[in-house]
C-alpha positions as CSV (number, residue, x, y, z in Angstrom):
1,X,-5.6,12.6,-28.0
2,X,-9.0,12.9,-26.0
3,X,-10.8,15.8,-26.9
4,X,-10.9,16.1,-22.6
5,X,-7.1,16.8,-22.8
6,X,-7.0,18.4,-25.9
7,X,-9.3,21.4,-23.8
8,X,-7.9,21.0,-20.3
9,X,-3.8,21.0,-22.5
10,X,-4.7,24.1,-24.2
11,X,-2.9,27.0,-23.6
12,X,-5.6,29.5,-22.3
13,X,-7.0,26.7,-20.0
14,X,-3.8,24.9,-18.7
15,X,-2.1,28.6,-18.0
16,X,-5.2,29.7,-16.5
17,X,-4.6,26.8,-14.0
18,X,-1.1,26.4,-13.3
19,X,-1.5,30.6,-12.4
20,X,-4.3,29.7,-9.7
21,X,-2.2,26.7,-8.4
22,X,1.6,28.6,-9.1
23,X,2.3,28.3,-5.0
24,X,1.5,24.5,-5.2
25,X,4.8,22.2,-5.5
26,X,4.6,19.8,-8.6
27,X,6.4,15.8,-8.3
28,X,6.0,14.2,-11.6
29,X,6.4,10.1,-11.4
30,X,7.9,9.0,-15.2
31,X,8.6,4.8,-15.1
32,X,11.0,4.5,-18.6
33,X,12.0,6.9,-21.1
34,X,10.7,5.1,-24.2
35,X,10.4,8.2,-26.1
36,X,13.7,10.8,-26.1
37,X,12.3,12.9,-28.3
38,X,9.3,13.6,-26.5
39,X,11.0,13.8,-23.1
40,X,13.6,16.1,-24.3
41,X,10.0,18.1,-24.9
42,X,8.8,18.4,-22.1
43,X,11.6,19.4,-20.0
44,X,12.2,22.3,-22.2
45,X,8.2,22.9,-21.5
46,X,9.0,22.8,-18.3
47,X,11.8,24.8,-18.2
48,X,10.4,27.6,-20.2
49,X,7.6,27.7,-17.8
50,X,10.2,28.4,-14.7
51,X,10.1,25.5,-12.9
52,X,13.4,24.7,-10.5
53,X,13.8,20.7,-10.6
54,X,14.4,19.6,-6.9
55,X,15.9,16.3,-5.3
56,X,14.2,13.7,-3.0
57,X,16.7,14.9,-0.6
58,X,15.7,18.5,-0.9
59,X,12.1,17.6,-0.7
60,X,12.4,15.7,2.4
61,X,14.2,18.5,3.8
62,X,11.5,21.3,3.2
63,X,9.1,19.0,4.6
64,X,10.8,18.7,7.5
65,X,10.8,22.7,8.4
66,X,14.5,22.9,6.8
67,X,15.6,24.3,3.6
68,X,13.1,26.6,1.3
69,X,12.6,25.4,-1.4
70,X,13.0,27.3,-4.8
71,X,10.0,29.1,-6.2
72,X,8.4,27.1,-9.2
73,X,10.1,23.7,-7.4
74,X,9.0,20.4,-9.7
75,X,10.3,17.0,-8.4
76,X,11.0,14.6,-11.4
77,X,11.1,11.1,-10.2
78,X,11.4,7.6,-12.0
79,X,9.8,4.6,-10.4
80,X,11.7,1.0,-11.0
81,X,14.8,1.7,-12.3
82,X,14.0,1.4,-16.0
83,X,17.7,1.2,-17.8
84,X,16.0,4.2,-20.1
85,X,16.4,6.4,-17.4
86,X,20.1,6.4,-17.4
87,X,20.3,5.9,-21.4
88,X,18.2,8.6,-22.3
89,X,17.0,10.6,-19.0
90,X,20.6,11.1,-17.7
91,X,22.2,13.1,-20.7
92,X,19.1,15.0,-21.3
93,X,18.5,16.1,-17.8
94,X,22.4,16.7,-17.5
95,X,22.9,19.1,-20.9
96,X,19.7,21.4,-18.9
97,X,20.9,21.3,-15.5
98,X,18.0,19.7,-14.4
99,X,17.9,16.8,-11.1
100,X,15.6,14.0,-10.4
101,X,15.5,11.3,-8.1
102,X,15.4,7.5,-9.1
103,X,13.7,5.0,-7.2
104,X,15.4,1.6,-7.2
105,X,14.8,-2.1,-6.0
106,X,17.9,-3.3,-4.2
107,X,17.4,-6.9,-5.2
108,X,17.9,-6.1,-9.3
109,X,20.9,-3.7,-8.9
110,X,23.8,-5.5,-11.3
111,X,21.5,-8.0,-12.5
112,X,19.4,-8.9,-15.8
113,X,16.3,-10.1,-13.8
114,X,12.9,-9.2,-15.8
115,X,10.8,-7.7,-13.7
116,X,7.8,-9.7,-12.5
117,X,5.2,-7.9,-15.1
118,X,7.6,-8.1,-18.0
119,X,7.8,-11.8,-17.1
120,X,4.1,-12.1,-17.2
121,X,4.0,-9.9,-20.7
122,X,6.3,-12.3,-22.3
123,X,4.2,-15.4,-21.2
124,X,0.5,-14.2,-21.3
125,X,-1.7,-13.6,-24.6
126,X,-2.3,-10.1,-25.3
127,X,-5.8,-10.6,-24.5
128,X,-5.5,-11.8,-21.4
129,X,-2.4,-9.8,-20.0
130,X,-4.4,-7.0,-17.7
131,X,-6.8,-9.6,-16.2
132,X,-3.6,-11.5,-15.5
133,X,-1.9,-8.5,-14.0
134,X,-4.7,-7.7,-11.5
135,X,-5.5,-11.3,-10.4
136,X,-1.9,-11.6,-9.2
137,X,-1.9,-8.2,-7.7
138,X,-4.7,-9.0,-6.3
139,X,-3.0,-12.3,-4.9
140,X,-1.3,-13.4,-1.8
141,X,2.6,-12.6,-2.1
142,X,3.4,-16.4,-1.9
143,X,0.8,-17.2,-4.4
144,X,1.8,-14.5,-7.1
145,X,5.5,-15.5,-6.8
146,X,5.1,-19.2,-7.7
147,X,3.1,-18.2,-10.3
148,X,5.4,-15.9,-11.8
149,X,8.4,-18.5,-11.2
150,X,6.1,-21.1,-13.7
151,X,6.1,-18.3,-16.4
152,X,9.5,-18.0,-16.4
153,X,10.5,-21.5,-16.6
154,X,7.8,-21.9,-19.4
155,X,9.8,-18.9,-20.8
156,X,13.2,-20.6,-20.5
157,X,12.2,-24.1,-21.5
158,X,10.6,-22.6,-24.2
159,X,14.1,-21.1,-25.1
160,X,13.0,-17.5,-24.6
161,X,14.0,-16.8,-21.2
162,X,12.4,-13.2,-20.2
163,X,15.7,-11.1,-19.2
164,X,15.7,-7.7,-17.7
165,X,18.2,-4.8,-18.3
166,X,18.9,-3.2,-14.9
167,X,21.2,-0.4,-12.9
168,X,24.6,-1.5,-12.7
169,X,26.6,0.2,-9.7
170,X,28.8,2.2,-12.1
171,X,25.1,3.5,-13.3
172,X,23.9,4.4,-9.9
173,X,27.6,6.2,-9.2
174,X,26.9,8.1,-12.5
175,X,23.4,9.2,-11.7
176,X,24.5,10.8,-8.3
177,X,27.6,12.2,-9.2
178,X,25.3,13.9,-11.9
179,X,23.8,15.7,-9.0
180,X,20.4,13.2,-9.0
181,X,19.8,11.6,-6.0
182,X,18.0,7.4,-4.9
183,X,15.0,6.4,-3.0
184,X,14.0,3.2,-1.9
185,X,11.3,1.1,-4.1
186,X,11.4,-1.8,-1.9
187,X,13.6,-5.0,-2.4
188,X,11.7,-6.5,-5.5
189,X,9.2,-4.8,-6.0
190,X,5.9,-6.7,-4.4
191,X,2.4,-6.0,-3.8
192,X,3.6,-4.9,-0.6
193,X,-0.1,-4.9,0.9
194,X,-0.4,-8.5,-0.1
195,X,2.5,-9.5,2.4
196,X,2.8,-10.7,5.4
197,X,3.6,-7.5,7.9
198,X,7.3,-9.5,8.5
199,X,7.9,-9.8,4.7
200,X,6.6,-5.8,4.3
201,X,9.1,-5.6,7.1
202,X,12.2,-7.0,5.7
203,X,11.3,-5.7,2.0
204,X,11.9,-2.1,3.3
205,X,14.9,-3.0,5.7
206,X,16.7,-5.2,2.8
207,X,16.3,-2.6,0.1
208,X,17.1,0.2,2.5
209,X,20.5,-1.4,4.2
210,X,21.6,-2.4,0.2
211,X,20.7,1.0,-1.2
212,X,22.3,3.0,1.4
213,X,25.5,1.5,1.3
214,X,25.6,2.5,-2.2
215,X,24.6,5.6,-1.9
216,X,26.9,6.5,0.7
217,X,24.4,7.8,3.3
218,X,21.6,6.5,4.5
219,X,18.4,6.6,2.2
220,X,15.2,8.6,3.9
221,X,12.8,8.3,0.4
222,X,10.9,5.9,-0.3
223,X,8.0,5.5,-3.0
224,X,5.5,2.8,-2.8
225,X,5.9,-0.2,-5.2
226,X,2.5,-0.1,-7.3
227,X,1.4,3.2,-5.6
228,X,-0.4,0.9,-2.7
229,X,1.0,2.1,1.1
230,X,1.0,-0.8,3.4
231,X,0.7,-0.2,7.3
232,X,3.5,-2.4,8.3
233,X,5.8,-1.2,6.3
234,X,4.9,2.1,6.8
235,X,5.8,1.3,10.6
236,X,9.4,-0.3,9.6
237,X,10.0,3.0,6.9
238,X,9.2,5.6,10.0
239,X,11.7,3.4,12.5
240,X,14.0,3.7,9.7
241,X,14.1,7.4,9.9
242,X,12.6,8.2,6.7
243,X,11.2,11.7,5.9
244,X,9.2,11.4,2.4
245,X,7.2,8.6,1.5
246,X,5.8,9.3,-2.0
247,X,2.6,8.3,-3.5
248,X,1.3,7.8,-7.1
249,X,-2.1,9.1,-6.6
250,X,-2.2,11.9,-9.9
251,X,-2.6,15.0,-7.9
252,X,-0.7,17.9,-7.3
253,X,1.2,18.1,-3.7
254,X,-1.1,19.9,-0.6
255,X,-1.0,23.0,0.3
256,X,-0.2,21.6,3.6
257,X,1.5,17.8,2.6
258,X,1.7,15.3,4.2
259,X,6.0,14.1,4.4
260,X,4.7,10.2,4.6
261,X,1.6,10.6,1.7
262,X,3.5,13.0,-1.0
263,X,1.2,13.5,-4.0
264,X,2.7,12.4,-7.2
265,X,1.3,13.1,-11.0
266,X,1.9,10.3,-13.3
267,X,3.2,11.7,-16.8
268,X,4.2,9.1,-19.4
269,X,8.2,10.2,-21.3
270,X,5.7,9.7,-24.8
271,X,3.1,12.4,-23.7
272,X,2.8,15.5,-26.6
273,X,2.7,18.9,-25.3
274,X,-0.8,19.0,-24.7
275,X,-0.9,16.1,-22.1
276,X,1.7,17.5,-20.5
277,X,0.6,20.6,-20.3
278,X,-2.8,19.2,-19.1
279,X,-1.3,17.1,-16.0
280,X,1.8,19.6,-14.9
281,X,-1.0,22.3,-14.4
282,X,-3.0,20.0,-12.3
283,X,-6.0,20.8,-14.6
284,X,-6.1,16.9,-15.8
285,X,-5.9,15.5,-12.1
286,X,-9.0,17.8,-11.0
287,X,-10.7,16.5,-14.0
288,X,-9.7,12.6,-13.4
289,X,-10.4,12.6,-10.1
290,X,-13.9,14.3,-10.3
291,X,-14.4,11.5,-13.0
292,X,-13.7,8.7,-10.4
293,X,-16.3,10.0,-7.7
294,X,-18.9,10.8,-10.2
295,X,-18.7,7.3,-11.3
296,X,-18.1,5.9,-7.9
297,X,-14.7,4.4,-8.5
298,X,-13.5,6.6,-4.9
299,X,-10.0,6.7,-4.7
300,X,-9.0,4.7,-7.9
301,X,-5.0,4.9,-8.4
302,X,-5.6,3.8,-12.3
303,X,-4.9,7.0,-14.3
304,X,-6.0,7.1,-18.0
């Protein structure tokens, strides 16, 4: 632990700060549960400190002049559809009374495709996996998929084939009838702002027309794949209907939000109670953020 979060996870100085910010809405933005234990933690931290959890579909309500919502409301969300979430995440939000919404990809729904990064783990050295990572990010959509699609060949010629553990339907039936809600992720989870503006297009639509028919009624959250909003698909997600478009930018929601630029803090299922502490008060986002302009890094999405 930094010495940074050790202060800013403190008891005096996170209290201090969640008190000054206790009329500010919290959404939290979790990827796997690789850590139970440590989960199971912090929801009892957060429980003990009064929070309500909330669904997407409650959020996009409020945000639309409807519904209140509860005093304290935290929005838990999970990004990608990690098979964690419903192995570990499930039962323990379940046995507090506790909701969260799941963001899903429609294209992996009842299959065992890897994800495109865990394809690229399996088949890059260690050394070499983040500068690997960002030059495809940073790569044409067209360009990043063949590239990917070589990896996983090498992988399966190689006789270790990269294979992904995702949502079955029967999952995504249990998660709702839970009382958890979906969003929509996209279809499969691109760089959307390295697409063409018909493939942002028909990633949204595709993922949205799948999604919805399993859920039952039509979807109206989506969070961006990779945290980066793309104007195109921004244009297909409001003709859509959709009333909450969520970010990944570490900070706690506005005073006044925004419905299609909702403020997300990143917290990690692993973090002790300090880092948690640290990020649900908002006192670590200040902190990061002030970081990034002082070293001239403006907006930077990376959170440390």
């Amino acid at each position: 632990m930094s010495a940074t979060v050790a202060i800013l996870g403190s008891r005096p100085v996170s209290g201090v700060v969640r008190f000054a910010t206790r009329s500010r809405v919290r959404a939290l933005t979790y990827h796997g549960v690789d850590d139970p234990t440590a989960f199971a933690m912090q929801l009892d931290w957060i429980a003990s400190c009064g929070y309500r959890t909330v669904t997407g579909q409650q959020m996009a309500a409020w945000l639309a002049g409807g519904t209140p919502l509860p005093k304290r409301a935290l929005w838990i969300t999970f990004d990608d559809g990690h098979s964690g979430v419903i192995e570990h995440a499930l039962p323990l939000l379940t046995e507090r009374g506790m909701v969260a919404t799941a963001f899903l990809c429609g294209a992996w729904i009842g299959t065992d495709e890897a994800p495109w990064w865990e394809v690229v783990a399996a088949a890059v050295d260690a050394d070499d996996l983040v500068r690997t990572r960002v030059a495809l990010k940073r790569s044409a959509d067209a360009q990043r998929r063949e590239r990917v699609a070589q990896m996983a060949e090498q992988l399966r010629l190689s006789g270790t084939p990269a294979v992904g553990k995702q949502w079955s339907e029967a999952d995504v039936a249990a998660w709702r009838a839970a009382g958890n809600d979906i969003g929509n992720h996209s279809w499969d989870h691109p760089c959307l702002d390295r697409c063409t503006p018909e493939e942002q297009r028909q990633q949204v639509r595709r993922a949205h027309d799948t999604l919805s028919e399993l859920n039952g009624v039509a979807l109206d959250v989506f969070a961006w794949p990779n945290g980066d909003p793309s104007p195109d698909a921004l244009d297909e997600l409001r003709t859509l209907g959709y009333g909450l478009i969520a970010e990944c930018d570490h900070r706690l929601i506005a005073r006044k939000p925004d419905r299609f630029a909702l403020s997300r803090l990143k917290l990690d299922s692993n973090a002790d109670l300090p880092r948690t502490r640290a990020i649900v008060s908002g006192a670590h986002s200040a902190i990061f953020h002030l970081q990034q302009r002082i070293r001239g890094k403006g907006e930077s999405r990376a959170v440390t």
